[in-house]
FIKOLZA-1660 file (N, C-alpha, C; in steps of 0.1 Angstrom, whole numbers, plus 5000, padded with zeros to 4 digits):
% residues 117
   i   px   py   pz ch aa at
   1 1943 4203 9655  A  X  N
   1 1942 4198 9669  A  X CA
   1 1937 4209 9678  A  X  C
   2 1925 4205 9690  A  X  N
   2 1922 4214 9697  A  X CA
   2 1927 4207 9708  A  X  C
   3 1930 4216 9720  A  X  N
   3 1932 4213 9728  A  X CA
   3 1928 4224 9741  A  X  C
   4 1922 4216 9746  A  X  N
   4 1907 4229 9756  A  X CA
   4 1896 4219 9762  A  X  C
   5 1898 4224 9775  A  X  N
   5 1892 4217 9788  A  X CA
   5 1877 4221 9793  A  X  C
   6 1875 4230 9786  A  X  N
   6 1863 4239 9791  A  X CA
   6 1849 4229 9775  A  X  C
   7 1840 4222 9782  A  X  N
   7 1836 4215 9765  A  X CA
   7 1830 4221 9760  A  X  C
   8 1826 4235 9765  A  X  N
   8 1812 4247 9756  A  X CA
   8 1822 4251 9742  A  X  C
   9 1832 4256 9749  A  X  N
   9 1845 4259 9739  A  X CA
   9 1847 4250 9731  A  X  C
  10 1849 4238 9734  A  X  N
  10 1861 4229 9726  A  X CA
  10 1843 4223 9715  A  X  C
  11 1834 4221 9719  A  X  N
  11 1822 4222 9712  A  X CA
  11 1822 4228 9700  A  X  C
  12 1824 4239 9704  A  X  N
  12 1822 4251 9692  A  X CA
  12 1832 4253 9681  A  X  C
  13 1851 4251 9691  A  X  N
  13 1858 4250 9678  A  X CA
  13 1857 4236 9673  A  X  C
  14 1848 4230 9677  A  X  N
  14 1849 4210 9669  A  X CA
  14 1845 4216 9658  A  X  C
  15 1827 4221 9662  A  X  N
  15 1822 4224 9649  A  X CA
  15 1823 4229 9642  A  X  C
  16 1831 4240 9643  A  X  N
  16 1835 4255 9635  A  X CA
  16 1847 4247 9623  A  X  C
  17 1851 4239 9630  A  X  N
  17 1865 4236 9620  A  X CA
  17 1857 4229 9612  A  X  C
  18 1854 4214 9618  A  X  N
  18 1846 4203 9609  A  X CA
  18 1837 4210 9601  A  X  C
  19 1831 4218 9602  A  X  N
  19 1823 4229 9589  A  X CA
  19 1830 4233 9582  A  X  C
  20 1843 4238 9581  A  X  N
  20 1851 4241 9574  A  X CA
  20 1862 4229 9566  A  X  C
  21 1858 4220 9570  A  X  N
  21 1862 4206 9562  A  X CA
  21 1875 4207 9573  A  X  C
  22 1877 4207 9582  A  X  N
  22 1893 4204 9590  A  X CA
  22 1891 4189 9595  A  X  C
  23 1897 4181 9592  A  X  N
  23 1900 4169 9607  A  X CA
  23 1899 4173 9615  A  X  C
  24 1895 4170 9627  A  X  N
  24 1896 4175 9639  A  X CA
  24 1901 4164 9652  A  X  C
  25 1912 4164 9657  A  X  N
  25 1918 4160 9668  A  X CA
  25 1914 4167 9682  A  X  C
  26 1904 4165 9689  A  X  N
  26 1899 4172 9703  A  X CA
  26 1908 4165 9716  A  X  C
  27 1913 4171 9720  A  X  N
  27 1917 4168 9733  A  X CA
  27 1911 4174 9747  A  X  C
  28 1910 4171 9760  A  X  N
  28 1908 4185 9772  A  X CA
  28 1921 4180 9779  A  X  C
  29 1929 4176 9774  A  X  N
  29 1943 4174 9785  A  X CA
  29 1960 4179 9775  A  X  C
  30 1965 4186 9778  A  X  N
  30 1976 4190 9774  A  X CA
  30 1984 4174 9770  A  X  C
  31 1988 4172 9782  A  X  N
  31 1992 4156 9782  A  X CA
  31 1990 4145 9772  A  X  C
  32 1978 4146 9772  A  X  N
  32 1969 4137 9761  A  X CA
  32 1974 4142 9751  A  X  C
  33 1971 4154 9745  A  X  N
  33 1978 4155 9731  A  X CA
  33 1994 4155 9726  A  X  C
  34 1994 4156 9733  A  X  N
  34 2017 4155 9733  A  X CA
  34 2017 4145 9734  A  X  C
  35 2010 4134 9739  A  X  N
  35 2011 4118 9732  A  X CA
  35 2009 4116 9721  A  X  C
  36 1997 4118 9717  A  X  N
  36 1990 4116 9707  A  X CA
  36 1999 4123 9693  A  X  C
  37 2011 4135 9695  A  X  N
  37 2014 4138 9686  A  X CA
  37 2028 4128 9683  A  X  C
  38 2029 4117 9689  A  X  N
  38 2039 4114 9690  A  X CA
  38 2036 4102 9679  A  X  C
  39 2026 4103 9674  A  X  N
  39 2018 4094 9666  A  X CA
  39 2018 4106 9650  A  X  C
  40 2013 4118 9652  A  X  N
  40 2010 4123 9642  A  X CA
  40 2010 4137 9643  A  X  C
  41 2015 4143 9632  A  X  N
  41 2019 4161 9638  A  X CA
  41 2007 4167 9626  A  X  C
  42 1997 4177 9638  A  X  N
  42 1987 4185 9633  A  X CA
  42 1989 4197 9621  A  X  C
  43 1986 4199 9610  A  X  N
  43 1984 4213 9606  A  X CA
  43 1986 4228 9616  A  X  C
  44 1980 4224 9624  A  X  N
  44 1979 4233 9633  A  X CA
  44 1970 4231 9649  A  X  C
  45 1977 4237 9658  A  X  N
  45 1969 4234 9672  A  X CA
  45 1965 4250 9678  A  X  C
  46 1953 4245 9680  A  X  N
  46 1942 4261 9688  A  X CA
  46 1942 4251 9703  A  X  C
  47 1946 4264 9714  A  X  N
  47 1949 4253 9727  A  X CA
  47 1942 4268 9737  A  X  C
  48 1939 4262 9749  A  X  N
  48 1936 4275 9755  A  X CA
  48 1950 4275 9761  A  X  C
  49 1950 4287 9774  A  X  N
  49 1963 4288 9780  A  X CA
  49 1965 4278 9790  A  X  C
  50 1951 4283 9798  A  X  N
  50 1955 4276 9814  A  X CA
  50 1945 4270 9815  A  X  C
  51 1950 4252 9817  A  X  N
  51 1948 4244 9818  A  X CA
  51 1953 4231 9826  A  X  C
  52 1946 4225 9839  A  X  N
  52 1951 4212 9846  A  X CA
  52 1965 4207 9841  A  X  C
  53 1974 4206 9850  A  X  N
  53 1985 4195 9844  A  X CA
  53 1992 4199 9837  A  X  C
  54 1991 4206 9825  A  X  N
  54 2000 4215 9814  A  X CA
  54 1997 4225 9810  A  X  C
  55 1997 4237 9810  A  X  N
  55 1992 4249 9806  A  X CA
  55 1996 4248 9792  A  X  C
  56 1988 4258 9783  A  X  N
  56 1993 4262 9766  A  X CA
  56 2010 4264 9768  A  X  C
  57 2010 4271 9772  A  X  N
  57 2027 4275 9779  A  X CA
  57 2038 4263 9779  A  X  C
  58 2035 4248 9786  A  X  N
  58 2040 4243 9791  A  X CA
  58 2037 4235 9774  A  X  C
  59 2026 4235 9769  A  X  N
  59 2026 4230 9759  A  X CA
  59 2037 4232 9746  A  X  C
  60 2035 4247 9748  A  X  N
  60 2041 4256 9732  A  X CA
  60 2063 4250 9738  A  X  C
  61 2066 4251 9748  A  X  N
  61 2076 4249 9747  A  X CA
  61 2077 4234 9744  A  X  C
  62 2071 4223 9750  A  X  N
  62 2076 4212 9746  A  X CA
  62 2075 4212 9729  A  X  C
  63 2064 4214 9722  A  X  N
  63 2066 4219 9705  A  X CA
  63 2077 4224 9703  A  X  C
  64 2079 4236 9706  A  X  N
  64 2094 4248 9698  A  X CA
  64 2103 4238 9705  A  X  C
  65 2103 4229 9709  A  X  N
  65 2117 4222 9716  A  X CA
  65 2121 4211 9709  A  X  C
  66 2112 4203 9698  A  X  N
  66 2112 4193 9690  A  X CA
  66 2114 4196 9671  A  X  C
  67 2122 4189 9669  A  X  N
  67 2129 4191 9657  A  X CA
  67 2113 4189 9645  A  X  C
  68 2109 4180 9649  A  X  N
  68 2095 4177 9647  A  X CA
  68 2083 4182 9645  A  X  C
  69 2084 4192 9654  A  X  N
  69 2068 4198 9658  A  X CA
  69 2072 4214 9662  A  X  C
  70 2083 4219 9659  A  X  N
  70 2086 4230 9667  A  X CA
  70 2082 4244 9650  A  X  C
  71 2078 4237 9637  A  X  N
  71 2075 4243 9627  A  X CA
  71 2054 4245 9630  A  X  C
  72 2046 4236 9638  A  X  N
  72 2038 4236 9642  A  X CA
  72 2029 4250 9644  A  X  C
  73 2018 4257 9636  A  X  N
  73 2017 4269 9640  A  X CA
  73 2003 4267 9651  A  X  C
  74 2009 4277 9663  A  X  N
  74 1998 4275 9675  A  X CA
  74 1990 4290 9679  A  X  C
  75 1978 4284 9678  A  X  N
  75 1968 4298 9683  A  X CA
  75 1964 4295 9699  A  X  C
  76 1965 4302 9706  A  X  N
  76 1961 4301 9719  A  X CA
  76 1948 4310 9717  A  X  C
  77 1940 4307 9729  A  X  N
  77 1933 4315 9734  A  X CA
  77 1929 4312 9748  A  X  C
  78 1923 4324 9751  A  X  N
  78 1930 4329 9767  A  X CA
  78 1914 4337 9775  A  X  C
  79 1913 4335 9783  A  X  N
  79 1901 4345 9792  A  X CA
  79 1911 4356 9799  A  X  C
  80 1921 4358 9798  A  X  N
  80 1934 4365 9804  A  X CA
  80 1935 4374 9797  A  X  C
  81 1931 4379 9790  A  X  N
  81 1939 4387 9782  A  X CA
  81 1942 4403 9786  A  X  C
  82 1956 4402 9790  A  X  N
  82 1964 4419 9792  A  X CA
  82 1975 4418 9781  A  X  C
  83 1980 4433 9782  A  X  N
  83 1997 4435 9771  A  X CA
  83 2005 4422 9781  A  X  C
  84 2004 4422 9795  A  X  N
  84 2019 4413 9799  A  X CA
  84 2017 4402 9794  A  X  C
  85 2000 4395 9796  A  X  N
  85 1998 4378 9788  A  X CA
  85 1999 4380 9772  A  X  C
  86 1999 4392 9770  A  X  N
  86 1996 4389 9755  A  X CA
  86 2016 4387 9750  A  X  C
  87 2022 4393 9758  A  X  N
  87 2037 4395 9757  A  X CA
  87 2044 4383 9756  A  X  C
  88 2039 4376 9773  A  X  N
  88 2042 4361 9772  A  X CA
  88 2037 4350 9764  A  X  C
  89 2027 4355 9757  A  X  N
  89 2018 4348 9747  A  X CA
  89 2034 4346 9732  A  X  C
  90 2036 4357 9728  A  X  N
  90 2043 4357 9719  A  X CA
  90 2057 4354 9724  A  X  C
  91 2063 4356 9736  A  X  N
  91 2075 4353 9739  A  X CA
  91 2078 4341 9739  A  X  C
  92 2068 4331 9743  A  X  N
  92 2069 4316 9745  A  X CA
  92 2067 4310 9733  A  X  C
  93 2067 4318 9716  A  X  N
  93 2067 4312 9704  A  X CA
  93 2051 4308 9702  A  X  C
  94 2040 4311 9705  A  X  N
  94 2025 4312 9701  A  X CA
  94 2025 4321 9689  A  X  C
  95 2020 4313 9677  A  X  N
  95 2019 4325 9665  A  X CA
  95 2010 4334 9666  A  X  C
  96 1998 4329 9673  A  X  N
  96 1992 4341 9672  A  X CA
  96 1976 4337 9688  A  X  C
  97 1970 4344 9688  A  X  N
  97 1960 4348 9699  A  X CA
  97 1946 4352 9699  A  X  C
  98 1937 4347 9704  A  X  N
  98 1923 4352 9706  A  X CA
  98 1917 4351 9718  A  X  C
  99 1915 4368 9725  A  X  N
  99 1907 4364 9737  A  X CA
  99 1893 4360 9737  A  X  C
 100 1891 4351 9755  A  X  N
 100 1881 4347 9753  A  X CA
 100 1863 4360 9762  A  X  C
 101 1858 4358 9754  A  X  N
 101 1851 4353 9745  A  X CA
 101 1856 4359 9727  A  X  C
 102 1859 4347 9722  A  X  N
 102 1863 4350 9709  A  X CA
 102 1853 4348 9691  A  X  C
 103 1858 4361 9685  A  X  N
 103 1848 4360 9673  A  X CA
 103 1849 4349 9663  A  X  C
 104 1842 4341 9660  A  X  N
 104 1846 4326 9654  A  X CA
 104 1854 4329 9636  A  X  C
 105 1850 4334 9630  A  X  N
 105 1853 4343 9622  A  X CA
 105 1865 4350 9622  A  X  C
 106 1866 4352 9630  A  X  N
 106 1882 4357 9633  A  X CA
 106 1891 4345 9636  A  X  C
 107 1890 4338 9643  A  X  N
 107 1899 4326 9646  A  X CA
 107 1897 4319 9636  A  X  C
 108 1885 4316 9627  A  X  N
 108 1891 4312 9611  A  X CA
 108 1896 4316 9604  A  X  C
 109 1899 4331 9603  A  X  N
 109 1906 4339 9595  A  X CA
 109 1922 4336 9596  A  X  C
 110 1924 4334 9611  A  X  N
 110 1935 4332 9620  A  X CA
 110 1943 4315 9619  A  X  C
 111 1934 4308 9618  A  X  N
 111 1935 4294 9609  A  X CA
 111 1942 4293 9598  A  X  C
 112 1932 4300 9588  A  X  N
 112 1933 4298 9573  A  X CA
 112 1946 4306 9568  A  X  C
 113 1950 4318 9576  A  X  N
 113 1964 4324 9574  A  X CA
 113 1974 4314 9577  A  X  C
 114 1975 4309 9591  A  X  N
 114 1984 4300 9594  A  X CA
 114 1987 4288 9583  A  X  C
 115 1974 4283 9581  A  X  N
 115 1977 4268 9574  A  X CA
 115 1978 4273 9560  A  X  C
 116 1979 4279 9558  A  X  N
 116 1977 4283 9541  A  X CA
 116 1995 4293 9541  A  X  C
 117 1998 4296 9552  A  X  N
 117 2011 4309 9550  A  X CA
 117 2020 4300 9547  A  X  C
% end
């Protein structure tokens, strides 16, 4: 599942995954996909942070808060990136992180560890 409001972004990880044989579930609304999981729980979600209406943040807790979805592994990525967001990044239960502009290659590597760990 992506979830990312910005479409140059959410473009690139469509493609990047569907090349690599993923389903892909796109969202640009936090909201939207917390519905939508209520239907079906992803492999994994790549979300940016800040975003309209729900931030990644506001996202990762409703997950870690559900008996359901709280095993869910999540990659954020961020145009923010300092040690304090990277801190709150991992305090708020995000497995892991890539700033933006991010190497595509890396965040598959960062994928393939999760879904495969």
């Amino acid at each position: 599942m992506i979830i990312e409001d910005d479409p140059d972004v959410s473009c690139v990880l469509e493609d990047l995954l569907q090349s690599h044989g993923f389903e892909v579930c796109l969202f640009t609304s936090g909201k939207k996909a917390l519905e939508e999981m209520g239907k079906m729980v992803p492999d994994v979600v790549v979300m940016d942070l800040m975003m309209p209406e729900l931030s990644g943040f506001d996202i990762c807790r409703t997950l870690k808060s559900s008996s359901r979805t709280h095993n869910i592994p999540l990659i954020a990525i961020t145009g923010y990136d300092s040690i304090e967001n990277r801190k709150k990044i991992f305090d708020a239960g995000i497995d892991d992180y890539l700033p933006k502009p991010f190497d595509v290659k890396n965040l598959l590597n960062k994928i393939m560890n999760l879904v495969s760990g």
